[in-house]
C-alpha positions as CSV (number, residue, x, y, z in Angstrom):
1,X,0.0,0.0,0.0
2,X,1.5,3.5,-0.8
3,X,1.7,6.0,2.1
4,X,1.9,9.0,3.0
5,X,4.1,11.8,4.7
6,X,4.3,14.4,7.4
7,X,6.9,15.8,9.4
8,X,9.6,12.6,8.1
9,X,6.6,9.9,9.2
10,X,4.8,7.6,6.6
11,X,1.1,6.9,7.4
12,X,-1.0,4.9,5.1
13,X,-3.5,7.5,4.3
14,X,-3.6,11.1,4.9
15,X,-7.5,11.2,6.3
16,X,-9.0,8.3,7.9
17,X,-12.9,9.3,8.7
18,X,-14.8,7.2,11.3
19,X,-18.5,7.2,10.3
20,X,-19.8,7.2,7.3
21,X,-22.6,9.6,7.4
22,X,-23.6,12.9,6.3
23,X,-20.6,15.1,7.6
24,X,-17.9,11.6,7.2
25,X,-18.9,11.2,3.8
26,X,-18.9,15.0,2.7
27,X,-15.0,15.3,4.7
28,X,-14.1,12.0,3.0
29,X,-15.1,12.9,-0.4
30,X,-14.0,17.0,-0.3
31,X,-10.4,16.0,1.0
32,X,-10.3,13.4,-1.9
33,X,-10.6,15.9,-4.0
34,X,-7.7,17.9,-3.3
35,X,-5.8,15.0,-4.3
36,X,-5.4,13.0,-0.7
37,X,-5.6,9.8,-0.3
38,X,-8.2,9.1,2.3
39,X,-10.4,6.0,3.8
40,X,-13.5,5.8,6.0
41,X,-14.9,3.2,8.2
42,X,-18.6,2.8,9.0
43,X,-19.9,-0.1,11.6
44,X,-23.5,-0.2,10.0
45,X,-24.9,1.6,7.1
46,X,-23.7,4.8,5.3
47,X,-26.0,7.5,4.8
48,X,-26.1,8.1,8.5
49,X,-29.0,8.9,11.2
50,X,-31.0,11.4,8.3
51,X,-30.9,9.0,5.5
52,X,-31.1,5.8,7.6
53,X,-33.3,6.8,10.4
54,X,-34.1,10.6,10.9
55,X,-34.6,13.0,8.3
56,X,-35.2,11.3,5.0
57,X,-38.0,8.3,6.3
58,X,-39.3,10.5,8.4
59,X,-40.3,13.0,5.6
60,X,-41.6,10.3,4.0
61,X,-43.7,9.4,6.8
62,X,-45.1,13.1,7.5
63,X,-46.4,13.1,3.6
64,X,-47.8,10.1,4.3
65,X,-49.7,11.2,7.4
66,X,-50.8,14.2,5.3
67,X,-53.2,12.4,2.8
68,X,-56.2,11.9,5.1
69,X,-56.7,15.9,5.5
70,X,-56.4,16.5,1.6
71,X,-58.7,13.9,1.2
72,X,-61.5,15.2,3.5
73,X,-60.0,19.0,2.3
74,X,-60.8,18.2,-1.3
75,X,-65.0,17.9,-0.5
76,X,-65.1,21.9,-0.3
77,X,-63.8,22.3,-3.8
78,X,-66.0,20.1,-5.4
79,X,-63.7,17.0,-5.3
80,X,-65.5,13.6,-4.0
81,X,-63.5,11.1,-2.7
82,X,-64.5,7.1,-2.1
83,X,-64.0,5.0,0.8
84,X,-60.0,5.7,1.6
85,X,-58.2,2.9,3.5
86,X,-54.0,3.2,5.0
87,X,-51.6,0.3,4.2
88,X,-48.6,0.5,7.2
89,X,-46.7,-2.1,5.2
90,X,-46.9,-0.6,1.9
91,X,-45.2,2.5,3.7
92,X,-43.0,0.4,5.2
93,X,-41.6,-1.2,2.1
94,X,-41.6,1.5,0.0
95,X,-39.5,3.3,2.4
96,X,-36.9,0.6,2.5
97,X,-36.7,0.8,-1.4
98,X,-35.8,4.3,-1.1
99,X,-33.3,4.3,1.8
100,X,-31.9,1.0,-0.2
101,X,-31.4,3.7,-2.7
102,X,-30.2,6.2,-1.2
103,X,-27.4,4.2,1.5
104,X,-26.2,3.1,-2.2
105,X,-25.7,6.4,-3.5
106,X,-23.8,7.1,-0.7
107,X,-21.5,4.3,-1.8
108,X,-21.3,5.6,-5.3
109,X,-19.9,9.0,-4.2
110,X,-17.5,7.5,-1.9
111,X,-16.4,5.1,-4.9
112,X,-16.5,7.8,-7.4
113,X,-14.1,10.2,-4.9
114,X,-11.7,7.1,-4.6
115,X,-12.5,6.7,-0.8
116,X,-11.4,3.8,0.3
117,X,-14.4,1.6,2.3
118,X,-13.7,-0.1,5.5
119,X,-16.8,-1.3,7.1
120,X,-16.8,-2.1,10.7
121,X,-16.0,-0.4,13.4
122,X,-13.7,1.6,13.7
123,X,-11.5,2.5,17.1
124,X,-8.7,4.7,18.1
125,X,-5.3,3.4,18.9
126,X,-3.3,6.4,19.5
127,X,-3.3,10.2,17.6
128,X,-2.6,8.6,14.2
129,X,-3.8,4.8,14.4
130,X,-7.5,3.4,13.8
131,X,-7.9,-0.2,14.2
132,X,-11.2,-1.8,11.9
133,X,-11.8,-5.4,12.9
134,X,-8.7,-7.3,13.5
135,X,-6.9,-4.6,11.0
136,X,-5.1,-1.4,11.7
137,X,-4.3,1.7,9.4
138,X,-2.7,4.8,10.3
139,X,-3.2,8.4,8.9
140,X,-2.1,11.6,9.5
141,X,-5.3,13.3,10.1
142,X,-8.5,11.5,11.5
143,X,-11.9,13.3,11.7
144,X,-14.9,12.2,13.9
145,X,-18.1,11.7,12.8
146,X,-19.3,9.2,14.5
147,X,-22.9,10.6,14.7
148,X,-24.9,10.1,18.3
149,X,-27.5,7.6,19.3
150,X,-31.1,7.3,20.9
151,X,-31.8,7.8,25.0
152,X,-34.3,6.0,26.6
153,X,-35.8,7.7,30.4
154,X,-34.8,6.3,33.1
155,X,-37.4,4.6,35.1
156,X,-39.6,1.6,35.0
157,X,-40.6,-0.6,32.3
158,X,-38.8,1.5,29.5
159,X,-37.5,-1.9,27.7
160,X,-41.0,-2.0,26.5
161,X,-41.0,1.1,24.6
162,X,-39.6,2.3,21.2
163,X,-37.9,4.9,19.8
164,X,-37.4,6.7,16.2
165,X,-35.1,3.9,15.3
166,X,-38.2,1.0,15.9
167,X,-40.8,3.7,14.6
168,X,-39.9,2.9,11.3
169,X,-39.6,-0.8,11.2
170,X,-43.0,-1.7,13.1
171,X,-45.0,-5.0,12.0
172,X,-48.3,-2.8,11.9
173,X,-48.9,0.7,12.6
174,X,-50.2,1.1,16.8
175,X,-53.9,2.0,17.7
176,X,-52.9,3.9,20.8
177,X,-49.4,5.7,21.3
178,X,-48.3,7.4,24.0
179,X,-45.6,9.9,22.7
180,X,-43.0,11.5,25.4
181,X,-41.3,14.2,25.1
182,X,-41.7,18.0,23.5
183,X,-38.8,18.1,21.2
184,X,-38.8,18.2,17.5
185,X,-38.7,14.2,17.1
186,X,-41.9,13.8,19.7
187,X,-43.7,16.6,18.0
188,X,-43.1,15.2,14.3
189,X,-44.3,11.2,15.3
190,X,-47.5,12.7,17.7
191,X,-48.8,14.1,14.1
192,X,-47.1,11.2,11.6
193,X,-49.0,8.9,14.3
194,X,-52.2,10.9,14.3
195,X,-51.8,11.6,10.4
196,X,-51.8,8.2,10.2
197,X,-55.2,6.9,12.1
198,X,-53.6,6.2,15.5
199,X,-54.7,7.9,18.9
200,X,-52.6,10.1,20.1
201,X,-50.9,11.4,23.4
202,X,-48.3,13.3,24.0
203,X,-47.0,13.2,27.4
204,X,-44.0,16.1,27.6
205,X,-43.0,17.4,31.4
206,X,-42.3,21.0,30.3
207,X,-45.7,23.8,30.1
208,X,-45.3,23.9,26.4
209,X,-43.9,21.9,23.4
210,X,-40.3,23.2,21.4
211,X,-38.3,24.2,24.3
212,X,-35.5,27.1,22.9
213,X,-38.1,28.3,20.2
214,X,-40.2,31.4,20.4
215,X,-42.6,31.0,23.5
216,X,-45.6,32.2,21.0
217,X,-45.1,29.6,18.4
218,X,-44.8,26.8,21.1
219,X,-48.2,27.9,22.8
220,X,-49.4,28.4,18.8
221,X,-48.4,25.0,17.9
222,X,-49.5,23.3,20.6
223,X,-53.3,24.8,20.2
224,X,-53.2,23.3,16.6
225,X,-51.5,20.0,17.6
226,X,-55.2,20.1,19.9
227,X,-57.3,20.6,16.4
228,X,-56.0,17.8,15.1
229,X,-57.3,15.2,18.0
230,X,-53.6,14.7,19.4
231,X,-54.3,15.1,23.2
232,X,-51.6,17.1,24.7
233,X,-50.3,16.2,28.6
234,X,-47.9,18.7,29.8
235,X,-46.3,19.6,33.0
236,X,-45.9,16.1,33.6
237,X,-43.9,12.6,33.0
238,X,-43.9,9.4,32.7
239,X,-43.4,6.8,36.4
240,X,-43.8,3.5,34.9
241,X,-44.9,1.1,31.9
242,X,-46.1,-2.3,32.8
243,X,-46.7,-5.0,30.1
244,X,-50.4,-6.0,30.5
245,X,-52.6,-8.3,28.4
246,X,-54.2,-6.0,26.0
247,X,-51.4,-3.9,25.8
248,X,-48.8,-1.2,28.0
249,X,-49.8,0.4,31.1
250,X,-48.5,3.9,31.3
251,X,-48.5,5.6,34.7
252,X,-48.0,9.3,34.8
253,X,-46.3,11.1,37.6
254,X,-50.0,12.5,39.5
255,X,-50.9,9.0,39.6
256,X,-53.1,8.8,36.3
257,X,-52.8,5.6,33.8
258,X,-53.4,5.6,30.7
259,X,-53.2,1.6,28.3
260,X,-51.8,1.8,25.0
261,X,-50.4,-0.2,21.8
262,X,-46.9,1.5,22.0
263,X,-45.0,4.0,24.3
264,X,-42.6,6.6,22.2
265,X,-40.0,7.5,23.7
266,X,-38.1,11.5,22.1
267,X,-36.4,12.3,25.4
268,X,-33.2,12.6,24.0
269,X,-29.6,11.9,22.3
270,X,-26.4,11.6,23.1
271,X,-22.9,11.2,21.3
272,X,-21.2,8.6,19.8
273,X,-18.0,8.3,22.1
274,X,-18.0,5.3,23.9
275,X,-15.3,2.7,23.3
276,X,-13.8,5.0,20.3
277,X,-10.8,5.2,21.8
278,X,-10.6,9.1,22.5
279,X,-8.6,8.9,25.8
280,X,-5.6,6.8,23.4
281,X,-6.1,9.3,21.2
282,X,-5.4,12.4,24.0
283,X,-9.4,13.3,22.6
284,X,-11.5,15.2,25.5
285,X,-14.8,15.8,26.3
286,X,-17.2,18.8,27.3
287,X,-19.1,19.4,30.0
288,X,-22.1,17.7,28.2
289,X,-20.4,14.3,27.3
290,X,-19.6,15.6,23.6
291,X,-16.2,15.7,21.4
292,X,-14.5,19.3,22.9
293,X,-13.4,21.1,19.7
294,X,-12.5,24.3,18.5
295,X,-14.1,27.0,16.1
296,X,-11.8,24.6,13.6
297,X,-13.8,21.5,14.9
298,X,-10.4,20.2,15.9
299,X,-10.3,18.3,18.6
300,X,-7.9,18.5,22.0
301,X,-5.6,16.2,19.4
302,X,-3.9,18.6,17.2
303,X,-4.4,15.9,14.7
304,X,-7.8,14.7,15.0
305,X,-10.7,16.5,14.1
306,X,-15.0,15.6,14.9
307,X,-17.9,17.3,12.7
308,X,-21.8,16.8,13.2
309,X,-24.1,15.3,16.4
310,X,-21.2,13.9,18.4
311,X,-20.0,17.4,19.3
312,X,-23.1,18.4,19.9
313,X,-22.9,22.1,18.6
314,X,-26.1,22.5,16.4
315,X,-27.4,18.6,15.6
316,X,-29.1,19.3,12.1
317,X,-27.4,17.1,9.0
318,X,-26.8,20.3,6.4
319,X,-24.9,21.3,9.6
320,X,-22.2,18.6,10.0
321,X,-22.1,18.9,6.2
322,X,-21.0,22.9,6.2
323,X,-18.7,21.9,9.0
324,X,-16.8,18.8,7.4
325,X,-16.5,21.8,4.1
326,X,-15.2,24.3,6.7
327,X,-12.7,21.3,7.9
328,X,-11.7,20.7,4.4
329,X,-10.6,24.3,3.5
330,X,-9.1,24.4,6.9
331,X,-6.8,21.2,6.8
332,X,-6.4,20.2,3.2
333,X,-6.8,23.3,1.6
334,X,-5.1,26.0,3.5
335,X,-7.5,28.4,4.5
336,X,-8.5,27.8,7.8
337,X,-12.1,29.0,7.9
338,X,-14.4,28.4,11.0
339,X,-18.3,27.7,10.5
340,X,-20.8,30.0,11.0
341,X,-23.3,28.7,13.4
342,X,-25.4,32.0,13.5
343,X,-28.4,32.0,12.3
344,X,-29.3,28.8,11.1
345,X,-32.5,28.4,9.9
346,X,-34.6,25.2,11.4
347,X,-37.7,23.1,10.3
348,X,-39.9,21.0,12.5
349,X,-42.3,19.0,10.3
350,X,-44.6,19.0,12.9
351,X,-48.4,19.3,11.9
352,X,-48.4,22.2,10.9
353,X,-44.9,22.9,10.4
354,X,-42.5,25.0,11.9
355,X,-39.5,27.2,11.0
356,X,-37.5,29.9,12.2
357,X,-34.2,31.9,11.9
358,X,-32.6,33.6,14.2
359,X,-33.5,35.1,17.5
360,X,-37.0,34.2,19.3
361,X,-38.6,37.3,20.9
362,X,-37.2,36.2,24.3
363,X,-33.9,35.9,23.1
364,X,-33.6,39.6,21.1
365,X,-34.9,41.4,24.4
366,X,-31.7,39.7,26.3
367,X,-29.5,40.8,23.7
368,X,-31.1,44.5,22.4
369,X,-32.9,45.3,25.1
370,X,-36.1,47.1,22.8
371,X,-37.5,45.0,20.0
372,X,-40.4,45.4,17.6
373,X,-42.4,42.7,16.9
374,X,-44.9,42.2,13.9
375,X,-47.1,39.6,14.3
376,X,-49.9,38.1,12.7
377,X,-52.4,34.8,12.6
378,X,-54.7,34.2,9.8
379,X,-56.8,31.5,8.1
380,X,-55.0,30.4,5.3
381,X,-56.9,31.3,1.4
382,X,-56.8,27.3,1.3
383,X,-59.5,26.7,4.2
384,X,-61.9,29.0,3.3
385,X,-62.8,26.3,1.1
386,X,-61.9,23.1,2.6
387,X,-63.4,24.5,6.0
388,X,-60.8,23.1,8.4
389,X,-60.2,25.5,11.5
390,X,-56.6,25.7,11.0
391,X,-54.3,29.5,11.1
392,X,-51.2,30.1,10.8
393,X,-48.7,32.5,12.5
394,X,-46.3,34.4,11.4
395,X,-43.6,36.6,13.5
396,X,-40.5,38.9,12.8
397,X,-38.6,40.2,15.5
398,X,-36.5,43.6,14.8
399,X,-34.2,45.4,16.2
400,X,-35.0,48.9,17.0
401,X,-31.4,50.6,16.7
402,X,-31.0,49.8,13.0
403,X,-34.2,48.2,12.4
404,X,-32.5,44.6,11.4
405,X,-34.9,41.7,11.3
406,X,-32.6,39.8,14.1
407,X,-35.9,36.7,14.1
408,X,-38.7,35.1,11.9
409,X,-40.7,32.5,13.0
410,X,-43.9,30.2,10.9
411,X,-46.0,27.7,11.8
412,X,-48.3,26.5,9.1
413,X,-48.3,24.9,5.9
414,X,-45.4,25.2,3.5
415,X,-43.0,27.5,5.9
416,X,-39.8,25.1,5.6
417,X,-40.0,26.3,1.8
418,X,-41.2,29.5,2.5
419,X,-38.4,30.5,5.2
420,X,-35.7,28.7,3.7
421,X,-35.4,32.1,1.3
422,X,-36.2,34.4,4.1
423,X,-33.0,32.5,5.6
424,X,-30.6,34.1,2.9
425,X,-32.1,37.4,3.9
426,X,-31.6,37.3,7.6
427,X,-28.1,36.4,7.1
428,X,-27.3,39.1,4.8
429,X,-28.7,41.6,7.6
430,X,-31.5,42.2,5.8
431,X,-33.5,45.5,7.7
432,X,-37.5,45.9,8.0
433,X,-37.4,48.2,5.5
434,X,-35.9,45.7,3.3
435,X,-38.4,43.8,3.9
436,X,-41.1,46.7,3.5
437,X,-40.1,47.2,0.1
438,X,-40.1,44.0,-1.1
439,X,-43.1,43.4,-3.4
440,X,-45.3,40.6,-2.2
441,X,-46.2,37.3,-4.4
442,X,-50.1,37.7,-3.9
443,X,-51.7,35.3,-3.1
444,X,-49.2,33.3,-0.8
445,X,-49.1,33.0,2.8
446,X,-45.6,34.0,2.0
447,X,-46.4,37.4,1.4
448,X,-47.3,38.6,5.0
449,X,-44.0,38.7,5.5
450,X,-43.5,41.6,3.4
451,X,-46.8,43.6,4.3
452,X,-46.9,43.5,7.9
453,X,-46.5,47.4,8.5
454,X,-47.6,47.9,12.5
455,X,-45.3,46.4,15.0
456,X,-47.4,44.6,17.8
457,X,-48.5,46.8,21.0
């Protein structure tokens, strides 16, 4: 096998990425391309938690859930329907076509690059040595990204529930789910579940779902969440689950039970550090169990790098990828450049949906001190038709000094599309007026982001 140089010492690659997911794979196949010779070892399928087991099925899933309220919404515009019936195994299979597809793609690109595949797991032996298997390679850079894994509660009876991971391989689709938790995975499987025909609730301990985002679209979201027949339980956990008969007993914490099909569990994630080898490696943790890195993303080994989830910086998948580029130009293509983690725009494909940029209300009055804020809630032009009680809010959060839009927040249909541009706005410090003299696209929902003229009182 050739190898490779640095400071007098051969190594047999130059980059040896552990995990073969969305950040490994973009790191592997951007440092190819400046001409190094690089490898990457994955333990179970590349493509990583969004393709495999977050983002991608899940999106799936959500249109799925959506059918049943087009169906019913198309009576109002003169569209009749016949008797409608779900298939949970059609779904099933149909979304293991396409994340067949997809994990192979992943493959291509890494074959294309000329990244060399080791899969297994892969384990640090010191700063420049990664044994896969009974095999070991050495390489003069190493970057982590490793990716992080599923927490269950601690408590009783929580080896009888499931997680994301088991969501999407069930035998049938449950009756009755109990859903805990208030983050963006509970919120997204309460309305897939619901979409789907089960009864929903959703147990969370907090007064209101989407801790961190804007307090008015959490209270907003959770009044629609309501519309849609998903029964909301806050300010309160879970105690126990016992196995009955006829299905799992849930006890909540004021002494309540509830028996359902299937308990969810979105509590939480953690990184992917145990038994990699970091302490070999001279690799140390944060305060919060993650990879400690720089504004680099290198690591406490000058060597050794980590991108994505198991730093635990901002856990989105178009994240890990900007920081494996940012990596890339920083170690293989000498311009160090550090990512930008301000304002990044985030979805929750919650029913409705939910995106935002920037600062929530809360968050601009700790940092400006005076804000404006425009708000507004309509009907949107779509249910004055179909008849369904559903609104939508919309929210932007300015500065009053120089009148910067430093927050805009949506919940309703379409605003992961419709933000996305707003995004590319709010990060080129685009001001109110900007915005005031941008002429709207009538009629779109879109638009009321442009004409909203009176800040709230």
């Amino acid at each position: 096998m050739p190898t490779y140089h640095d400071d007098d010492v051969q190594y047999d690659y130059d980059l040896f990425v552990i995990g073969g997911g969305s950040g490994g794979v973009r790191g592997a196949r951007m440092a190819a391309a400046t001409g190094a010779r690089v490898a990457l070892a994955e333990e179970y399928r590349y493509g990583g938690t969004c393709v495999i087991r977050g983002c991608v099925p899940k999106k799936l899933f959500s249109y799925a859930s959506h059918f049943h309220e087009e169906f019913e919404d198309g009576a109002g515009f003169g569209w009749s329907v016949g008797e409608t019936s779900f298939d949970w195994k059609t779904l099933i299979a149909n979304k293991d076509k396409e994340i067949d597809r997809l994990e192979d793609i992943y493959k291509s690109i890494l074959k294309n690059a000329n990244v060399t595949r080791h899969d297994g797991r892969a384990v640090l032996e010191d700063r420049h040595t990664v044994r896969v298997g009974d095999q070991t390679f050495t390489a003069n850079k190493i970057l982590l990204a490793p990716g992080g894994h599923v927490v269950f509660p601690e408590g009783t009876g929580w080896e009888h529930a499931i997680s994301s991971n088991e969501a999407f391989h069930l035998d049938e689709l449950p009756k009755r789910v109990v859903v805990y938790g208030g983050g963006y995975i509970a919120v997204e499987f309460a309305g897939i579940f619901n979409g789907l025909g089960s009864e929903v609730t959703q147990v969370y301990r907090g007064d209101a779902l989407l801790r961190g985002f804007d307090r008015d679209v959490r209270e907003f979201l959770g009044t629609e969440m309501e519309k849609k027949g998903i029964a909301l339980e806050l300010n309160l956990t879970i105690e126990a689950i016992e196995k009955v008969d006829t299905g799992l007993l849930v006890t909540y914490s004021d002494g309540r039970t509830i028996e359902v099909d299937a308990v969810f569990a979105a509590t939480g994630r953690k990184p992917n550090v145990e038994g990699l080898g970091l302490e070999k490696a001279g690799v140390e943790l944060n305060s919060k169990g993650a990879i400690k890195v720089d504004e680099f993303s290198l690591t406490t080994a000058k060597n050794i790098y980590a991108v994505g989830d198991v730093t635990d910086r901002v856990n989105l998948t178009p994240v890990a990828i900007q920081e494996a580029m940012a990596f890339v130009d920083t170690a293989f293509k000498h311009t160090p450049r550090a990512m930008d983690h301000h304002n990044i725009a985030t979805a929750v494909f919650s029913h409705p949906p939910v995106c935002t940029v920037g600062l929530t209300e809360e968050q601009a009055i700790d940092r400006y001190g005076d804000v404006d804020v425009y708000q507004s809630s309509f009907r949107p032009m779509k249910h004055t038709l179909s008849g369904r009680d559903e609104k939508a809010l919309m929210k932007l959060i300015v500065e009053k000094h120089g009148k910067k839009v430093v927050g805009l927040h949506m919940v309703g249909a379409d605003s992961p599309e419709i933000v996305q541009g707003f995004a590319v706005a709010i990060k080129a410090g685009a001001t109110k007026d900007m915005f005031d003299a941008t002429v709207g696209i009538h009629p779109t929902a879109a638009e009321e982001f442009v004409t909203m003229r009176e800040p709230r009182s």
